[in-house]
BARO-446693 format. One record per residue: residue in one letter; x, y, z of N, C-alpha, C in turn. Coordinates in steps of 0.1 Angstrom, whole numbers, padded with zeros to 4 digits, always signed. Example, Ala and Ser with C-alpha at 12.3 -4.5 7.8 and 13.67 -1.06 7.14 Angstrom:
A+0132-0057+0078+0123-0045+0078+0132-0033+0078
S+0128-0022+0071+0137-0011+0071+0129+0000+0079
This chain:
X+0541+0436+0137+0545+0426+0127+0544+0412+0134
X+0540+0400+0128+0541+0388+0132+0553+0378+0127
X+0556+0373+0144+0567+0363+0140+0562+0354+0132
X+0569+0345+0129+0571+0331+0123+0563+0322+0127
X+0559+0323+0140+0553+0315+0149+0538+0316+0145
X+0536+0327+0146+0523+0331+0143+0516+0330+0129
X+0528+0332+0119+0522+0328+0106+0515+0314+0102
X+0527+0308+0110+0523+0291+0110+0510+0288+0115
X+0508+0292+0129+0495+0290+0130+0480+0291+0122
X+0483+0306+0118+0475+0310+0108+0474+0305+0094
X+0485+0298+0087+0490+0292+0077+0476+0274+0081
X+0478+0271+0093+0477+0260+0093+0456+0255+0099
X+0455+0263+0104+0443+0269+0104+0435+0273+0093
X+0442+0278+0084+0436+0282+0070+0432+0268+0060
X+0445+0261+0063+0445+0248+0058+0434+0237+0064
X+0433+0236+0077+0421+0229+0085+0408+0238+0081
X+0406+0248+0078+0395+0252+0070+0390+0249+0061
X+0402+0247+0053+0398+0245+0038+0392+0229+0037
X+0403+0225+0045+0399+0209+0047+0378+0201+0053
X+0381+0209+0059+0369+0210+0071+0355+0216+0060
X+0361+0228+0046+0346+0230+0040+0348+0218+0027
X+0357+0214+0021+0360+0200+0011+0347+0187+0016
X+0352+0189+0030+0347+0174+0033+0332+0177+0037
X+0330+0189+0040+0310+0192+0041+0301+0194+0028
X+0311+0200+0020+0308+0201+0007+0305+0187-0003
X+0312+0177+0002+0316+0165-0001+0301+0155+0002
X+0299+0158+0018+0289+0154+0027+0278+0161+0019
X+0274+0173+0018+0266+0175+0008+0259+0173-0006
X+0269+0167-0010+0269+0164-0027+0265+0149-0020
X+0265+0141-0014+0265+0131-0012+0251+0125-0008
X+0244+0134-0001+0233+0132+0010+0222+0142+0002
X+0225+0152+0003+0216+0162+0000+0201+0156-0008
X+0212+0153-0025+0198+0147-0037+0192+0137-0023
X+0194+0129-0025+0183+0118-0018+0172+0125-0011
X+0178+0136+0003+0170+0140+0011+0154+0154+0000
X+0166+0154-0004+0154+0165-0018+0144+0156-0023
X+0148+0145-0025+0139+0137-0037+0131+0131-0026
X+0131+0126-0014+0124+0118-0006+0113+0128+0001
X+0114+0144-0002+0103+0152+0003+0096+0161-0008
X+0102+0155-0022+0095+0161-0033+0078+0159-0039
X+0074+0152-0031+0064+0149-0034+0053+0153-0025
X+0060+0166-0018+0051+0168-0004+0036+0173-0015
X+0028+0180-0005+0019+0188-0010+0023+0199-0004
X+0032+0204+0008+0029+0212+0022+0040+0226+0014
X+0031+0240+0014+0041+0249+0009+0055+0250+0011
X+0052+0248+0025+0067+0250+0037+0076+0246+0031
X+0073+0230+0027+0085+0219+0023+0088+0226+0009
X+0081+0228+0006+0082+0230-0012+0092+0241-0013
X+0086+0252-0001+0096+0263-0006+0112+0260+0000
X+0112+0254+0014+0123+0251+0018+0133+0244+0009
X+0126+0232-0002+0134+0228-0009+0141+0235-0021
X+0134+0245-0023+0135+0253-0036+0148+0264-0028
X+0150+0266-0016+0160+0273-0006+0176+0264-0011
X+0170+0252-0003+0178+0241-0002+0184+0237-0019
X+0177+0238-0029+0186+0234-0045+0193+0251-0051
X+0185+0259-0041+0193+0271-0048+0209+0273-0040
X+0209+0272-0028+0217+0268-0018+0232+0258-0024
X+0222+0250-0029+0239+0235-0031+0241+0239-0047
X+0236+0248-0054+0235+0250-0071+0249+0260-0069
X+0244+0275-0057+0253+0284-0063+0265+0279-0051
X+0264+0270-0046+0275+0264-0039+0285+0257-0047
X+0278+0249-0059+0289+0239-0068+0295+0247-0083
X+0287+0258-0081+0290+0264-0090+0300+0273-0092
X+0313+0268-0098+0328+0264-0098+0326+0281-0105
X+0318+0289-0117+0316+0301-0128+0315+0316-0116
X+0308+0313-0104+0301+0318-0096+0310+0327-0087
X+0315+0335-0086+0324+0338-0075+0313+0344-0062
X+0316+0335-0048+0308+0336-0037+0317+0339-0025
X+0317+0349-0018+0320+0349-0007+0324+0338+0003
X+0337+0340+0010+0338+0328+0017+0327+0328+0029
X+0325+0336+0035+0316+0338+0046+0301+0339+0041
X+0297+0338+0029+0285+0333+0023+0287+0321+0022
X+0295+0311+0017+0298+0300+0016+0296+0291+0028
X+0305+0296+0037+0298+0291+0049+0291+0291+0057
X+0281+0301+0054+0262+0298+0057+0256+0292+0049
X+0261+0287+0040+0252+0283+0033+0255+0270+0034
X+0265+0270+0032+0272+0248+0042+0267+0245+0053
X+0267+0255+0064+0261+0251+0075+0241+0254+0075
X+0233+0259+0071+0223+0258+0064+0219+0244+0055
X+0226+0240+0048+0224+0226+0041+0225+0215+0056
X+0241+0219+0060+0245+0205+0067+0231+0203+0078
X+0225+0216+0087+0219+0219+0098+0203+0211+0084
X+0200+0210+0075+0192+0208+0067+0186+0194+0067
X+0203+0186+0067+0206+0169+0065+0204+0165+0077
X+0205+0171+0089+0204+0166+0102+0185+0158+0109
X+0190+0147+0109+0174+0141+0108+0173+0144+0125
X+0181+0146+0136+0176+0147+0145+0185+0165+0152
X+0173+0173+0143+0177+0187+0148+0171+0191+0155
X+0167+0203+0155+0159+0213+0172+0145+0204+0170
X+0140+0209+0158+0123+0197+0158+0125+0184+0146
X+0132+0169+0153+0136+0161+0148+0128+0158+0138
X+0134+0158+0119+0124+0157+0111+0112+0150+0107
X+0115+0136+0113+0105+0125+0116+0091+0126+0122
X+0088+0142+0126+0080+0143+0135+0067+0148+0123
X+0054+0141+0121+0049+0148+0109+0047+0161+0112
X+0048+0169+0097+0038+0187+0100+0049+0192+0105
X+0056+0192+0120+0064+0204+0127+0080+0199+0120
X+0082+0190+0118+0098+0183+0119+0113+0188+0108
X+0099+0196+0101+0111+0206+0092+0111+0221+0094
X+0101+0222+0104+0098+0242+0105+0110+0244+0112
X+0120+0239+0121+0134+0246+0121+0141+0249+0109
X+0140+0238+0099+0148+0237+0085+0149+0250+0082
X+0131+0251+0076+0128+0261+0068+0132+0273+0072
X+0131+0273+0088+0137+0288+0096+0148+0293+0095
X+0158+0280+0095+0171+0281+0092+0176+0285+0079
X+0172+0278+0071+0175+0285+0052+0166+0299+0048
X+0155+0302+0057+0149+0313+0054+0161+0322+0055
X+0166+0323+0070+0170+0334+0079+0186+0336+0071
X+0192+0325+0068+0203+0323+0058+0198+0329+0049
X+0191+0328+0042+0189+0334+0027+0184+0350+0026
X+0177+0357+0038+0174+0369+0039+0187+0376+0043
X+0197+0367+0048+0209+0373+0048+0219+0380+0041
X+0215+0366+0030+0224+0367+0015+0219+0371+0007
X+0206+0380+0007+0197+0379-0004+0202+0388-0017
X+0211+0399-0010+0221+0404-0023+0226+0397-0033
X+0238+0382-0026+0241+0374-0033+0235+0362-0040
X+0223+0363-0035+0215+0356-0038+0202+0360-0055
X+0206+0373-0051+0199+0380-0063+0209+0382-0074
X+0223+0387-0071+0229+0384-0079+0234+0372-0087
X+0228+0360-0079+0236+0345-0088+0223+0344-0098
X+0211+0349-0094+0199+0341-0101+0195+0357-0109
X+0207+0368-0111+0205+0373-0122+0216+0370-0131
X+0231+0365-0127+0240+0357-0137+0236+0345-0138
X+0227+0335-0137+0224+0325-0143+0207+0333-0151
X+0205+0343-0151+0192+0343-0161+0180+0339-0154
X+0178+0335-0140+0166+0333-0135+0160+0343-0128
């Protein structure tokens, strides 16, 4: 059984959680569109499919109807945020290579989830 002591901790930690996915989620809704719309015009598969990762990603994230796993939730936040980052493993500025971590990263995320992933895009009909 846990004392008092310990609840609190756990009480308050749950709360710095919640805090901590608000404000990424926040960061995301914020940043995200731009970074989508400023690579929409690629020609390059990669990009194209990574984006189509990246809108399915922040869709069944905002989507309030959806019930998602918290530990899907937060691969899928840190996948976006790891997405936004202009200077990650291959800084994206770099032409041709500067998104192939991206794409690796939301691949490897999404073969993860791909259950829940099949499930949201057969409750939305797609």
């Amino acid at each position: 059984m846990k004392d008092s002591y310990e609840d609190k901790g756990d009480m308050s930690s749950d709360c710095s959680i919640e805090d901590n996915k608000a404000e990424e989620l926040h960061r995301i809704q914020k940043e995200l569109p731009g970074k989508m719309l400023s690579l929409e015009h690629s020609s390059s598969n990669s990009i194209k499919e990574l984006l189509h990762h990246a809108r399915t990603a922040y869709t069944m994230l905002l989507d309030k109807t959806f019930s998602l796993h918290w530990r899907s939730k937060a691969l899928l936040i840190s996948g976006l945020l790891y997405f936004l980052l202009p200077t990650d493993l291959t800084p994206d500025f770099i032409p041709v290579i500067g998104y192939i971590d991206d794409a690796a990263v939301l691949t490897a995320i999404f073969k993860s989830l791909a259950t829940d992933i099949k499930k949201y895009r057969i409750y939305k009909g797609l």
